[in-house]
C-alpha positions as CSV (number, residue, x, y, z in Angstrom):
1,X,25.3,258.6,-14.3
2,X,27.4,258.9,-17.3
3,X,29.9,255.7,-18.2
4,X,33.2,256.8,-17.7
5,X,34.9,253.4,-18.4
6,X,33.9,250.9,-20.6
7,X,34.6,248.1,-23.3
8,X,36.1,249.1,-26.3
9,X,33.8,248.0,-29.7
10,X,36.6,246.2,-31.3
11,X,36.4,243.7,-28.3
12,X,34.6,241.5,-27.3
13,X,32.9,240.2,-24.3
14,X,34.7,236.9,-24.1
15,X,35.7,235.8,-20.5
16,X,39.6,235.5,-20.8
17,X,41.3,232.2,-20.8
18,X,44.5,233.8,-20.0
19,X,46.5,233.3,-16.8
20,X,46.2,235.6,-13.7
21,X,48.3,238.5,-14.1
22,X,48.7,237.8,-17.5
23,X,49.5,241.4,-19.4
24,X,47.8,239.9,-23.3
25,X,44.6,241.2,-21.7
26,X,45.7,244.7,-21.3
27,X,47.2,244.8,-25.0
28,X,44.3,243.1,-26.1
29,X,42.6,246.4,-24.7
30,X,44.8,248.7,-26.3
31,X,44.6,246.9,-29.6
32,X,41.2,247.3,-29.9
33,X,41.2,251.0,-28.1
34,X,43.1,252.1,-31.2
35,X,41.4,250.3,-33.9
36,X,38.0,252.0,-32.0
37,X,39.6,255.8,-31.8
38,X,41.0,255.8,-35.6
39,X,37.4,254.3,-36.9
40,X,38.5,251.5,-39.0
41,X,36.5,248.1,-37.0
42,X,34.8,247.1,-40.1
43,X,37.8,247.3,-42.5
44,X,40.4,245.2,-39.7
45,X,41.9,241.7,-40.0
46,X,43.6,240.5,-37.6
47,X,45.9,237.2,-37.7
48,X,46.6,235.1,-35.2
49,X,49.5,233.3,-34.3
50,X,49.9,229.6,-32.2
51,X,50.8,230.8,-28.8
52,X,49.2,231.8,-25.8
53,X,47.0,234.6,-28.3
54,X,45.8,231.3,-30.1
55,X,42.1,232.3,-29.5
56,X,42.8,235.8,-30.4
57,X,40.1,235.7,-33.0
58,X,37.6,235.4,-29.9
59,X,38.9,238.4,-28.5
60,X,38.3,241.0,-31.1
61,X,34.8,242.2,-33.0
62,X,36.5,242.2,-36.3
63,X,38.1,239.9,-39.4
64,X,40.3,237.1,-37.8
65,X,42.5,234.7,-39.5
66,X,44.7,231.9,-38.1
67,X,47.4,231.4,-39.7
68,X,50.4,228.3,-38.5
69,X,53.2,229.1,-36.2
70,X,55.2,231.9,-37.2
71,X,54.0,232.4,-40.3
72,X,51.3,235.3,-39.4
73,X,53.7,237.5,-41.5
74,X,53.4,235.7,-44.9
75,X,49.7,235.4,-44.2
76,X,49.1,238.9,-43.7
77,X,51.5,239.8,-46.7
78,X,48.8,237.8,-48.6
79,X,46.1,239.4,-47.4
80,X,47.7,243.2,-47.7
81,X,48.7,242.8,-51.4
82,X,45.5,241.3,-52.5
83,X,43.2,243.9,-50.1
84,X,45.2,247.2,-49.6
85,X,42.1,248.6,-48.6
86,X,42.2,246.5,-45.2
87,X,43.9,247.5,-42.0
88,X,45.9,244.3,-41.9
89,X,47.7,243.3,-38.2
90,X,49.5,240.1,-36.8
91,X,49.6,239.7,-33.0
92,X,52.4,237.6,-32.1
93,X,54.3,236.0,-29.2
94,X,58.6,235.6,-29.2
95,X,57.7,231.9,-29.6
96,X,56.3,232.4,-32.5
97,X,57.8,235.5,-34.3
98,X,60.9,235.4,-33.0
99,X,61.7,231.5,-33.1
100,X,60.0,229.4,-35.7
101,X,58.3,232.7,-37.6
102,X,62.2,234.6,-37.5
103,X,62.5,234.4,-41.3
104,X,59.3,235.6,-42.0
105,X,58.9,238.8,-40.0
106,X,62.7,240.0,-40.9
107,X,61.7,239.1,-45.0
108,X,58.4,241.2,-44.5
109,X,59.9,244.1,-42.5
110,X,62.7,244.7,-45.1
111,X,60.4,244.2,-48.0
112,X,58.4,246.9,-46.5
113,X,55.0,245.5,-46.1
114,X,52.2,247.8,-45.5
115,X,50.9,246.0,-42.4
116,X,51.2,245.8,-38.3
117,X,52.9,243.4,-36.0
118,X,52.3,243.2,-32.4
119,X,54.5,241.4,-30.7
120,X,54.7,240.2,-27.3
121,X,57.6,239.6,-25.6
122,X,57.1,237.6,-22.5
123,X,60.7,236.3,-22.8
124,X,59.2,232.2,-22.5
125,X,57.1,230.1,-24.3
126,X,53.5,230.3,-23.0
127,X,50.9,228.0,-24.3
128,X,53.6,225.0,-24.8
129,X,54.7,224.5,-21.3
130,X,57.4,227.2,-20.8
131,X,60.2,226.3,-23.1
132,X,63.0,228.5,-23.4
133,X,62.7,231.0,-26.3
134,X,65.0,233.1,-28.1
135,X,64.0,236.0,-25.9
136,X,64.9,234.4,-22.4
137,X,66.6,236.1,-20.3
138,X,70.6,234.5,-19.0
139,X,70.4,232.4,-16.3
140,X,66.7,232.5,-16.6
141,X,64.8,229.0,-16.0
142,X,62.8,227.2,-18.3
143,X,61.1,223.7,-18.9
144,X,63.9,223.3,-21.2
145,X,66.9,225.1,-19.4
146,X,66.1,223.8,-15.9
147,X,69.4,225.2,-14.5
148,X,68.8,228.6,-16.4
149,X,69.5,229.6,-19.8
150,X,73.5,228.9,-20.8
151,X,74.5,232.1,-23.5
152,X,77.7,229.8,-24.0
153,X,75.3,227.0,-25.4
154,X,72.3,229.1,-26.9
155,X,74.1,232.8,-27.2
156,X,72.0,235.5,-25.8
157,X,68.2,236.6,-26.2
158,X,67.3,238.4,-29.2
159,X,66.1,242.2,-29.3
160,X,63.6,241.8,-32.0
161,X,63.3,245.4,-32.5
162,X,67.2,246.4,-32.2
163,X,67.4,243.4,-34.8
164,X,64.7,245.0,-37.6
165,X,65.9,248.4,-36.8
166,X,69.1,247.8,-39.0
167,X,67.1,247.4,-42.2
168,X,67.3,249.5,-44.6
169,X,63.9,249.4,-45.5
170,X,62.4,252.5,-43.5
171,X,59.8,251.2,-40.9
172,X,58.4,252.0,-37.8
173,X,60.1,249.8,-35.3
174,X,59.6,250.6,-31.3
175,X,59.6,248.9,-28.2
176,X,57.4,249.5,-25.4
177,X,55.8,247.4,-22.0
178,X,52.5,247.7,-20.0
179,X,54.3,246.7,-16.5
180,X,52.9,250.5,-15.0
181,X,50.3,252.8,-15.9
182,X,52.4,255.5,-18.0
183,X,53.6,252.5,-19.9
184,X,50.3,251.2,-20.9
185,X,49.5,254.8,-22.0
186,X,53.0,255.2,-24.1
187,X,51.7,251.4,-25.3
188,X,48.9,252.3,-26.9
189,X,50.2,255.8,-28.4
190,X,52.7,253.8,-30.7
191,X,49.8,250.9,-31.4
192,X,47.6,253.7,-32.9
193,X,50.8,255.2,-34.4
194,X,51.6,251.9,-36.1
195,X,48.2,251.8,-37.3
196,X,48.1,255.5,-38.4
197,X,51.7,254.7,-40.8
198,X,49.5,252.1,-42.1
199,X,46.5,254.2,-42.8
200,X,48.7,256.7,-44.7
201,X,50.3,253.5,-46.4
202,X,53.9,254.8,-45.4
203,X,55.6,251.9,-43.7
204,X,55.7,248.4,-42.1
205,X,55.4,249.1,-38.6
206,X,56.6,247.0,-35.6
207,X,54.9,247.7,-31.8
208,X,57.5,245.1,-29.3
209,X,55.4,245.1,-25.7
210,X,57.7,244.0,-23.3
211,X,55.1,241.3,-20.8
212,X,54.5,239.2,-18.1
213,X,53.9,235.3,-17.9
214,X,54.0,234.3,-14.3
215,X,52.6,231.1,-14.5
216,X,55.5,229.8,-16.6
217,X,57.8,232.4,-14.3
218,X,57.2,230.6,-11.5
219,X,56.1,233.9,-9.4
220,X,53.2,235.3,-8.2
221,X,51.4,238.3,-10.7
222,X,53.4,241.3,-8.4
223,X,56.6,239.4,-8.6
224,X,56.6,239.0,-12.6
225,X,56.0,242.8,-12.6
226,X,58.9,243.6,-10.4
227,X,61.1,240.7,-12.2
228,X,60.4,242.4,-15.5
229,X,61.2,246.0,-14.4
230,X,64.1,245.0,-12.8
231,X,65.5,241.9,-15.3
232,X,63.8,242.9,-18.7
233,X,63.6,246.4,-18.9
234,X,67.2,247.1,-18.8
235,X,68.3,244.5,-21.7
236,X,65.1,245.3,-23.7
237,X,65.4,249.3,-23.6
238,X,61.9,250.7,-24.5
239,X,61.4,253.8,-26.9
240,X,61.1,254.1,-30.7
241,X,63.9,252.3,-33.0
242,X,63.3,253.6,-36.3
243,X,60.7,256.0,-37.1
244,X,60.1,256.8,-41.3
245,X,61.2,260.5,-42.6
């Protein structure tokens, strides 16, 4: 009987670390789906951030570097300049990219850097305990915002790609989630896309996957997908930001 189902040759077989009903798994997927359909595993370096995709590295057949928290971007600017030849990619969390890595991303998006960022946005810390992080939600609790985030205190979550889509710079910025089936297929048609710009050399491109994280949510794996339908999805619009002429 002919396989019609199995694991992708970027990836490896690791047994995942991540939480139940954690979505990193399924982008890890899609990551390594595109990187197998566009043929470039052996020429791939991936760069992974401190967060939840810590262990990233053990995840995917190809090139890994580690780089420290929130600087993926300058790492992978290094690499890309030095290496043009290589398919160059940073997979991020909002901890990390959005908090402590902020300057960095928004410097190497609007100096136009020929690389890829993947960024999940899980709207908490992960790995640290469940901290608040610049993507929580208002009135959303954390470790550190017990009685729910205050926007009067800390103003309100950050759309990373709304923010990145004002540059100048052209790019290809675009927000997308992996809650539902269609949206995992729509996910993984902008990762390849963001690859493809950077095969052709065209752009920095920016994949946002809106996720879940219900251990630090405090809800059950079919709760966090119903919470973030119903809470995320309509402050963190999905669809393509900026897309280079």
């Amino acid at each position: 009987m002919a396989k019609a189902f199995s694991r992708p040759k970027a990836l490896s077989g690791t047994h995942t670390h991540y939480c139940p009903g954690c979505t990193h798994g399924i982008v890890h997927r899609l990551v390594a789906e595109a990187i197998d359909d566009l043929g470039i595993q052996e020429k791939t370096v991936g760069i992974a951030p401190v967060g939840c995709a810590v262990l990233a590295y053990n995840y995917f057949d190809c090139d890994f570097q580690e780089a420290a928290h929130g600087r993926a971007p300058a790492m992978a600017t290094g690499i890309k300049r030095v290496r043009p030849d290589l398919m160059v990619f940073t997979y991020q969390g909002d901890g990390d990219l959005a908090s402590i890595g902020m300057g960095e991303i928004i410097h190497a998006a609007n100096r136009g850097e020929k690389f890829t960022t993947i960024f999940i946005n899980n709207a908490i810390y992960g790995m640290t305990g469940g901290q608040m992080a610049p993507t929580t939600m208002p009135g959303q609790r954390a470790t550190t915002a017990p009685l729910g985030r205050d926007t009067a205190q800390t103003g309100m979550p950050i759309r990373m790609a709304n923010l990145l889509a004002e540059l100048v710079t052209p790019g290809y910025i675009t927000r997308q989630a992996v809650l539902k089936p269609q949206q995992v297929n729509k996910a993984k048609k902008a990762i390849k896309q963001a690859f493809q710009y950077q095969m052709e050399n065209r752009c920095f491109s920016f994949v946002e996957v809106i996720s879940t994280c219900p251990t630090n949510w405090g809800m059950t794996p079919v709760d966090a997908l119903k919470w973030a339908e119903d809470t995320l999805l309509p402050y963190y619009e999905l669809g393509d930001y900026k897309v280079p002429e």
